[in-house]
Backbone as ProteinMPNN parsed JSONL, in Angstrom:
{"seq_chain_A": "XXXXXXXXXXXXXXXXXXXXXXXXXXXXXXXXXXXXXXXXXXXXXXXXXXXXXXXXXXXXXXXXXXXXXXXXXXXXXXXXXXXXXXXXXXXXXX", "coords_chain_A": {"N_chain_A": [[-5.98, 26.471, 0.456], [-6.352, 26.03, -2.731], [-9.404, 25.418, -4.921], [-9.143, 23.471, -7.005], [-6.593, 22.045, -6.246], [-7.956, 21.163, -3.968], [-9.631, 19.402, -5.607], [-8.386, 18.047, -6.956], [-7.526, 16.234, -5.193], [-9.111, 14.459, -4.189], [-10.4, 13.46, -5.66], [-7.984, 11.768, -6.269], [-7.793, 10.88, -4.345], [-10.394, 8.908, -4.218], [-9.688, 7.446, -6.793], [-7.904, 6.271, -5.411], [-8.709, 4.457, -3.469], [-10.406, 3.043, -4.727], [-8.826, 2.045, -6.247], [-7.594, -0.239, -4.471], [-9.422, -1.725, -3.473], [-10.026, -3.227, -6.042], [-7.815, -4.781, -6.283], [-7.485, -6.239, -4.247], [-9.672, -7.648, -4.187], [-9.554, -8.897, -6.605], [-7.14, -10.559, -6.571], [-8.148, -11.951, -4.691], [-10.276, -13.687, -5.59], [-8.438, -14.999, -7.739], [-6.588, -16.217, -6.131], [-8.175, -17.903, -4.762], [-9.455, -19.2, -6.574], [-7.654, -20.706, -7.328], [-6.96, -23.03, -5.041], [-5.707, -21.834, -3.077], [-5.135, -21.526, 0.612], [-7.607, -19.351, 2.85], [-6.167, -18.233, 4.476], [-3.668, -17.87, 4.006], [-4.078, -15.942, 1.355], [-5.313, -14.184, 2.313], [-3.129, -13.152, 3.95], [-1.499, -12.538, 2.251], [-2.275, -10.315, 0.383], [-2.88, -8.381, 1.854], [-0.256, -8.226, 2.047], [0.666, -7.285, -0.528], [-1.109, -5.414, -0.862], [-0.808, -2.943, 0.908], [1.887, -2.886, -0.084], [2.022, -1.702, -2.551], [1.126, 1.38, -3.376], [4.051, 2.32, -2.293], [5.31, 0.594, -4.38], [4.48, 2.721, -6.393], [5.024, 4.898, -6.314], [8.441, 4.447, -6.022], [8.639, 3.487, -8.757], [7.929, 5.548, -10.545], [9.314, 7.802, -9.427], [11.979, 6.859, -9.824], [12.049, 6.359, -12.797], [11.936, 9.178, -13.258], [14.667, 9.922, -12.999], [14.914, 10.188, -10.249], [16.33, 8.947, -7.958], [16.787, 8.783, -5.248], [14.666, 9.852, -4.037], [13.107, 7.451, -4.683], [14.324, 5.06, -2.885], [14.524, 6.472, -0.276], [11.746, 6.45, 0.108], [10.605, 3.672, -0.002], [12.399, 3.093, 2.586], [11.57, 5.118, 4.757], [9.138, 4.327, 4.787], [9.15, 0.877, 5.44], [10.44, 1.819, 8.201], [8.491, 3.318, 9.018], [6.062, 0.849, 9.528], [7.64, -0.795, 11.029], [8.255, 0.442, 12.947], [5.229, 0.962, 13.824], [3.992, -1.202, 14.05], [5.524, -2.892, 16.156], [5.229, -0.444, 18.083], [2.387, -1.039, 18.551], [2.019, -3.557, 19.438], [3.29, -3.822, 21.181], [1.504, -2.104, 23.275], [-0.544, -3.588, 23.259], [0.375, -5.895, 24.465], [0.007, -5.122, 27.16]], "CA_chain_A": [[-5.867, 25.517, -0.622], [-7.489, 26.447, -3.988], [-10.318, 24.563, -5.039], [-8.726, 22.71, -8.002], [-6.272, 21.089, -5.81], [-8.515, 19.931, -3.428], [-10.887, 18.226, -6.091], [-7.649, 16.724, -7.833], [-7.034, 15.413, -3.869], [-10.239, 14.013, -3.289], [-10.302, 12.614, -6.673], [-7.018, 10.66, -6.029], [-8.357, 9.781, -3.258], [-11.37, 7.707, -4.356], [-9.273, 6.103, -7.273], [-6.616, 4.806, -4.707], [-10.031, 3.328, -2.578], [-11.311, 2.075, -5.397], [-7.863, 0.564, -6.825], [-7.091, -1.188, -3.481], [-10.834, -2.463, -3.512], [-10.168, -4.099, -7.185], [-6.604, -5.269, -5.982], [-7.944, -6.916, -3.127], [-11.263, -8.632, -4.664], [-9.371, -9.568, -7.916], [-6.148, -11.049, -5.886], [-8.893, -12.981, -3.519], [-10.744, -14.116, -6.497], [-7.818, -15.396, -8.319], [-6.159, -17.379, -5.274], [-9.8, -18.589, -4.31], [-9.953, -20.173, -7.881], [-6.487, -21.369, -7.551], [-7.102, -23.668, -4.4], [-4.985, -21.361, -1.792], [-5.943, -21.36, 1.526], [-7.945, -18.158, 2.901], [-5.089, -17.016, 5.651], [-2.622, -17.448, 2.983], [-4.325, -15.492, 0.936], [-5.621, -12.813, 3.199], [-1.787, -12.261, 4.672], [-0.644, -12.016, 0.65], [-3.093, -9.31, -0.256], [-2.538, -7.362, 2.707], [0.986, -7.492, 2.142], [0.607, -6.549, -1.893], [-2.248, -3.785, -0.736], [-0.259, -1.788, 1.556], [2.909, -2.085, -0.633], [1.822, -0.84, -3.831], [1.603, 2.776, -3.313], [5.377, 2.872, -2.62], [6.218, 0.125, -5.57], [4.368, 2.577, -7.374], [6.03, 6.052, -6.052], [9.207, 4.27, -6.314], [8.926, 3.388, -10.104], [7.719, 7.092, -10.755], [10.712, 8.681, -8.609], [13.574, 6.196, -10.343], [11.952, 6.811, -13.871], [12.281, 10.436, -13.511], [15.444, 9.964, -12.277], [14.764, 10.479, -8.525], [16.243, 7.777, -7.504], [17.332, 9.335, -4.232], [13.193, 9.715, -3.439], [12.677, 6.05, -4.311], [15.203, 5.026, -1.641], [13.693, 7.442, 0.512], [9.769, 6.035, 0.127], [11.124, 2.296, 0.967], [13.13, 3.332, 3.868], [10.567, 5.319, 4.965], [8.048, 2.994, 4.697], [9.611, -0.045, 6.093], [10.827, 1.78, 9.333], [7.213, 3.286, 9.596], [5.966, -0.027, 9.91], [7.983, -1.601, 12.106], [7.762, 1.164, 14.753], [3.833, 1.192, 14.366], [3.86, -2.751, 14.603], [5.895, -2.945, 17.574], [3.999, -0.245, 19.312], [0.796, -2.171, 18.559], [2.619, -4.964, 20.221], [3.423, -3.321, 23.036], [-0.058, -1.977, 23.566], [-1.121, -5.073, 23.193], [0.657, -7.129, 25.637], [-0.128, -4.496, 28.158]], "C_chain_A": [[-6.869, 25.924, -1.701], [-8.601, 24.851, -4.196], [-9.87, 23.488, -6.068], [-7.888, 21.516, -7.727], [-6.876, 20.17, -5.015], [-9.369, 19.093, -4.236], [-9.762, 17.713, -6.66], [-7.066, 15.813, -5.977], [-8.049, 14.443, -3.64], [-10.595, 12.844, -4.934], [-9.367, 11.64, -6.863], [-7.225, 10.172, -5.122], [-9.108, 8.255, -3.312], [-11.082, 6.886, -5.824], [-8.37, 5.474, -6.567], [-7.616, 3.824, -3.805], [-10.394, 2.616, -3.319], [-10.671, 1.428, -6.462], [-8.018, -0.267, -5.808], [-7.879, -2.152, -3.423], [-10.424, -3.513, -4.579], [-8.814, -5.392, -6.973], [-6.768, -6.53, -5.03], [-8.945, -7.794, -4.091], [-10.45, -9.399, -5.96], [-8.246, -10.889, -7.138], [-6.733, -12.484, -4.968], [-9.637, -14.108, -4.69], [-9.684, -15.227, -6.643], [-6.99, -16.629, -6.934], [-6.796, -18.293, -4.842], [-9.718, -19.757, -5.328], [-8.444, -21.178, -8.176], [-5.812, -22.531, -6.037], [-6.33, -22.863, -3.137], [-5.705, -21.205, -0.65], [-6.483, -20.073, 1.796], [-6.603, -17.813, 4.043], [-4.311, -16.775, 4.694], [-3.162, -16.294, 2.065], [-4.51, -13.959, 0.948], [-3.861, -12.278, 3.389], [-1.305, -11.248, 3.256], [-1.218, -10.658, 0.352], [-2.773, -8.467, 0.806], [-1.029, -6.822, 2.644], [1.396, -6.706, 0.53], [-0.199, -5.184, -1.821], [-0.922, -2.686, -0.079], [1.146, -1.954, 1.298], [2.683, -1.786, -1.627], [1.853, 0.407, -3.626], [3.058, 2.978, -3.135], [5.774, 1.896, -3.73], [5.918, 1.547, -6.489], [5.178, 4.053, -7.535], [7.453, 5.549, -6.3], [9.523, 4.102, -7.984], [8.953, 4.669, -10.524], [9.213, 8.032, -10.55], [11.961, 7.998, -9.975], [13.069, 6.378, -11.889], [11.837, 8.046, -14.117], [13.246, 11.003, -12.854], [16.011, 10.527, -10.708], [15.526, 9.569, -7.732], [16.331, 7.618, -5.986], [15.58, 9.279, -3.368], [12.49, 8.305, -2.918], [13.307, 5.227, -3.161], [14.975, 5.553, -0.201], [12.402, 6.772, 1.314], [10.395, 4.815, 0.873], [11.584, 2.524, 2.266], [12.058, 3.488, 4.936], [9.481, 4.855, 5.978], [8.252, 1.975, 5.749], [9.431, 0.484, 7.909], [9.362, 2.753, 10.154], [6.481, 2.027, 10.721], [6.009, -0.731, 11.062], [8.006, -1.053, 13.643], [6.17, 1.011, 15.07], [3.964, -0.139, 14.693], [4.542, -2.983, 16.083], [5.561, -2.679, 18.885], [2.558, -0.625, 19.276], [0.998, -2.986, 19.649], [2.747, -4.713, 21.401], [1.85, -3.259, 23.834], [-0.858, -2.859, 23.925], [-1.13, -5.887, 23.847], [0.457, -6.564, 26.811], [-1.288, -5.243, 28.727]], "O_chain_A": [[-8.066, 26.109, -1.478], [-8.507, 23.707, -3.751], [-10.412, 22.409, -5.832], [-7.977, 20.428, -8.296], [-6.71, 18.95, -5.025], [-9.869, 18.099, -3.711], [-10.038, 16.578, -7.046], [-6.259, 14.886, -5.911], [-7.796, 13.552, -2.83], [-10.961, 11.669, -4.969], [-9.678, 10.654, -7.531], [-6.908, 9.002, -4.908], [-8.821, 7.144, -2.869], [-11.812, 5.958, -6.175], [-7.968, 4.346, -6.854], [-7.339, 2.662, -3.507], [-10.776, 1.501, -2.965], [-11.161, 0.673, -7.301], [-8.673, -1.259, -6.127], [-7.484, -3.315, -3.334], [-10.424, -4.683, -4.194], [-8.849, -6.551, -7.385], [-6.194, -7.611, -5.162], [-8.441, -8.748, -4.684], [-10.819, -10.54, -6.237], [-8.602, -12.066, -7.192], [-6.168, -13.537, -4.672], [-9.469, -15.318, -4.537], [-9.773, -16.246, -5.959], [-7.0, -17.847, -7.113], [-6.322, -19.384, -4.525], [-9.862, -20.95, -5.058], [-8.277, -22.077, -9.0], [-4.62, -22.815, -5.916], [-6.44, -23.471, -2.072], [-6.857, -20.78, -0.736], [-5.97, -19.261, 1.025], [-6.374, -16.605, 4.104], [-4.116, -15.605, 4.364], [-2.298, -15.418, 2.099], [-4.182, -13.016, 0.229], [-3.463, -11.18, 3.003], [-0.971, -10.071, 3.119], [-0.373, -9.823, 0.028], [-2.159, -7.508, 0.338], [-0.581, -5.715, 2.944], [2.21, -5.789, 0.416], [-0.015, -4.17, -2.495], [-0.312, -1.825, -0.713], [1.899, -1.404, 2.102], [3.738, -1.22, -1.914], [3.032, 0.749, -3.71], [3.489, 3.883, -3.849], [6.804, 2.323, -4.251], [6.792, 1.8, -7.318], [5.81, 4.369, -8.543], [7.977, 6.406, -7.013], [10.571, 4.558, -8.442], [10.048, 5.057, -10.931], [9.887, 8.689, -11.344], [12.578, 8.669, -10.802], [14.108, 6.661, -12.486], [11.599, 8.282, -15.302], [13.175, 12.076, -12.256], [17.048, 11.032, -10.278], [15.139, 9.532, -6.564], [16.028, 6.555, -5.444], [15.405, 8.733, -2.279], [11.874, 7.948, -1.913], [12.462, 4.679, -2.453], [15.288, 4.959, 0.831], [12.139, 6.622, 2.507], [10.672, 4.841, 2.072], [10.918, 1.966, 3.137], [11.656, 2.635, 5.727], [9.149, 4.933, 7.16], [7.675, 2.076, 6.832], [8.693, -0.069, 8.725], [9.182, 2.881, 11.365], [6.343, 2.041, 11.944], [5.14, -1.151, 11.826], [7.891, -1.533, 14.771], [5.76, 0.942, 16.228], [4.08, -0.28, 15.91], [3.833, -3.26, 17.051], [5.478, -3.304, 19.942], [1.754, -0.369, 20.173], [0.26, -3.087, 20.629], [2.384, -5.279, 22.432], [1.293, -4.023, 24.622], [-1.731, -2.848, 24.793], [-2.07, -6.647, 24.079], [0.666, -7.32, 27.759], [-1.769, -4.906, 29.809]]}, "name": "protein", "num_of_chains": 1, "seq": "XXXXXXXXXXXXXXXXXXXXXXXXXXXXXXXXXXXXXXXXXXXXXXXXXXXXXXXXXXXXXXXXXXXXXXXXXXXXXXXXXXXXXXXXXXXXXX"}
């Protein structure tokens, strides 16, 4: 790997840590000040944190007419998920 890519890797790195961070704290803020309870709150942000990266690959893909990618990422995504959650679950009830 040349050196250029890894510092543009490591550099996207620590703005997607240090969006999720602002995403999170602003999101908690704003429901905080808007009387919501904290579980509600907590579930919401967890479920807006860890889908943004594909809303945002999906907008990207379907505005440069990918649309076939964005379709892709969701899918993806979703059936990630639900296999890691499940085998959590399993694990879990063991």
């Amino acid at each position: 790997m040349e050196p250029r890519t890894f510092l543009l890797f490591l550099v996207g790195l620590g703005l997607l840590i240090g969006g999720a961070g602002l995403l999170v704290r602003g999101a908690s803020r704003l429901a905080g000040a808007l009387g919501i309870p904290a579980l509600l709150i907590g579930l919401t942000v967890v479920g807006i944190g860890t889908s943004a990266p594909e809303v945002a690959v999906a907008l990207q893909s379907s505005a440069s007419g990918q649309g076939d990618l964005a379709l892709g990422n969701v899918v993806d995504s979703n059936i990630a998920t639900i296999l890691l959650i499940l085998g959590l679950a399993a694990v879990a009830h063991r």
